[in-house]
DOBASE-817117 format. One record per residue (C-alpha): x, y, z; residue in one letter. Coordinates in steps of 0.1 Angstrom, whole numbers, plus 5000, padded with zeros to 4 digits. Layout:
<rs>
XYZa
...
</rs>
This chain:
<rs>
500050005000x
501650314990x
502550595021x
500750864999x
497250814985x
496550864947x
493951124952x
496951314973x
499651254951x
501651564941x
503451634906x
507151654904x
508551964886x
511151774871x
508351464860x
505151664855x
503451264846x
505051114874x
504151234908x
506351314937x
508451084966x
508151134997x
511151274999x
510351544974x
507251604999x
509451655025x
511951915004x
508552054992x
507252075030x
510452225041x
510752495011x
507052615022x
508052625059x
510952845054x
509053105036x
506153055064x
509453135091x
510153395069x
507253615068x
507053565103x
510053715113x
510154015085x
506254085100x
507954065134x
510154345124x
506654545125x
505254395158x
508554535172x
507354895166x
503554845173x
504154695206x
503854975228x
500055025210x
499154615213x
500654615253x
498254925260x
495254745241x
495854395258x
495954605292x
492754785290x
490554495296x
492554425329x
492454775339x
488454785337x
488154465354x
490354575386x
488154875386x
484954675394x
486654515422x
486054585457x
488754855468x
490354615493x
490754385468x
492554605441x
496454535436x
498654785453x
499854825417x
497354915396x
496954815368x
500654785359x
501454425358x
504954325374x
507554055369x
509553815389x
512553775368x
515753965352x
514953815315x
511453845317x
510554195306x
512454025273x
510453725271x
507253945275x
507954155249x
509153895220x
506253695230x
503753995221x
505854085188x
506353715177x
502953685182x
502053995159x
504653905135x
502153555129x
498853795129x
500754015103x
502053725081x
499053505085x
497553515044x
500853465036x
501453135061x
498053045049x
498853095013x
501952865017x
499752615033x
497652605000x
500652594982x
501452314995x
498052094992x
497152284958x
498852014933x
497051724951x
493551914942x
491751884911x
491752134888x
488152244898x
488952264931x
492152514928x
490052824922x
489252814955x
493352944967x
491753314970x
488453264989x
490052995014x
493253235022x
490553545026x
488053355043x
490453215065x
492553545077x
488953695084x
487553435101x
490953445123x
490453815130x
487053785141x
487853475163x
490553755181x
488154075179x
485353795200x
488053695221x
489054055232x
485254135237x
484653865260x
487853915279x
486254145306x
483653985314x
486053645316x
488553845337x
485653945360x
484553605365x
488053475369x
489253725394x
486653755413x
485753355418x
487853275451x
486253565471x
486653875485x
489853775512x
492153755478x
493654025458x
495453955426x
498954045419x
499553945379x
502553895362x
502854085331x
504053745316x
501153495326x
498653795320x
499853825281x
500253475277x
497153425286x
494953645265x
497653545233x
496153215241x
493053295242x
492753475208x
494753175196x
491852995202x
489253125195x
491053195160x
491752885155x
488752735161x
486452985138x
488652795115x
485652555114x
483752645087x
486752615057x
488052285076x
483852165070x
483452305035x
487152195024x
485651855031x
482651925016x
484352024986x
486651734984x
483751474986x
485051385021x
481651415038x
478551585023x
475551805035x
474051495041x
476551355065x
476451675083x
472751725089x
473251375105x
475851465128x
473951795135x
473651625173x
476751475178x
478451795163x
476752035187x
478051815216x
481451765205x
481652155199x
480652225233x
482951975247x
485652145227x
484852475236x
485252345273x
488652255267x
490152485242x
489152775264x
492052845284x
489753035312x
487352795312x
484553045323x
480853055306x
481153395293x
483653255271x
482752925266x
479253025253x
481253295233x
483353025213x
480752735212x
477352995205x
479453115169x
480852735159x
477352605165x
476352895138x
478652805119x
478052415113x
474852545100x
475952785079x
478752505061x
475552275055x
474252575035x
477152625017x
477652265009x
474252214996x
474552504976x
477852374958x
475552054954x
477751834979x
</rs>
């Protein structure tokens, strides 16, 4: 049984008949992951000077929510966050810039993705590059924008579950890491829709298979949302699931309009 099914097969530049070893997927793999690196790091040369901004944005949500708490139980810092180590006002801050250098260079990490999938795609399904690379950086952005909406109300919850005999003292470190992981997630998982009609599209499942599912989908989405979440509160777990349960629906619609 060959490593690499037929219908996956990719053609070699040097054999356009023949199709590609899977060493030649590897090379092919590693070209597209250097220029993924790439972007990455030029687009980090831009997160360097938008930090300042991004830290002030990422900060507000905090500063509201220690506002809301009781006076005794406000930090005796403020809302500035603090750290416990020499190296890790430098960890905080390539964090926050590595992580905008992969916002930045996201269509064209996605695009390379494509790239890479592209010759094992019919000819049909090709036209598609454009839409999936949009649809995909928006869907990501919107994922963030929901996860910095909810983030008050998640911080509030959070903070203010152990009682009133605690006060929290935040490290700038964990606090960033944190809501980074957060929009991760939820960016990630609005992902959901182009991973359903990819499948679609491929004659993987069909708008059949997925009215069938409909059940089991909503429960598996809600379990994932349960775990995915780094909080783990309901403000934000109904804020992940409440949009992926939307958008299951909305993929059978799209699927049995492309007649899948």
């Amino acid at each position: 049984m060959p490593l690499i099914p037929e219908r996956f097969r990719r053609r070699s530049h040097s054999n356009p008949e023949g199709t590609m070893t899977l060493v030649e997927h590897l090379e092919e793999l590693r070209h597209r992951l250097f220029i993924a690196i790439g972007a990455v790091t030029v687009a980090s040369i831009a997160g360097w000077f938008l930090y300042g901004p991004v830290l002030h944005l990422l900060r507000d949500p905090y500063c509201d929510t220690l506002k809301n708490l009781p006076a005794g139980n406000r930090p005796p810092t403020g809302c500035n966050f603090v750290f416990s180590g020499v190296v890790e006002p430098v960890i905080i801050k390539l964090k926050v810039v590595v992580f905008l250098g992969l916002f930045i260079a996201l269509p064209v990490v996605l695009w390379q993705l494509w790239a890479f999938i592209m010759p094992g795609l019919r000819k049909s399904e090709r036209k598609w590059a454009i839409p999936f690379v949009l649809s995909s950086v928006f869907l990501f952005a919107l994922g963030a924008l929901i996860a910095y909406l909810t983030l008050p109300k998640g911080l509030g919850f959070l903070l203010g579950f152990a009682g009133s005999g605690f006060t929290p003292l935040i490290t700038g470190d964990r606090f960033l890491g944190f809501v980074m992981l957060l929009a991760v997630a939820f960016g990630v998982s609005f992902e959901f829709p182009i991973v359903l009609i990819f499948l679609c599209g491929v004659g993987v499942i069909s708008s059949d298979k997925l009215r069938q599912w409909r059940r089991g989908a909503i429960l598996f989405i809600s379990v994932f949302a349960a775990v995915i979440t780094p909080s783990a509160d309901p403000y934000t777990m109904l804020a992940m699931m409440l949009p992926m349960v939307l958008f299951y629906e909305a993929a059978i619609i799209v699927a049995r309009l492309m007649k899948k």
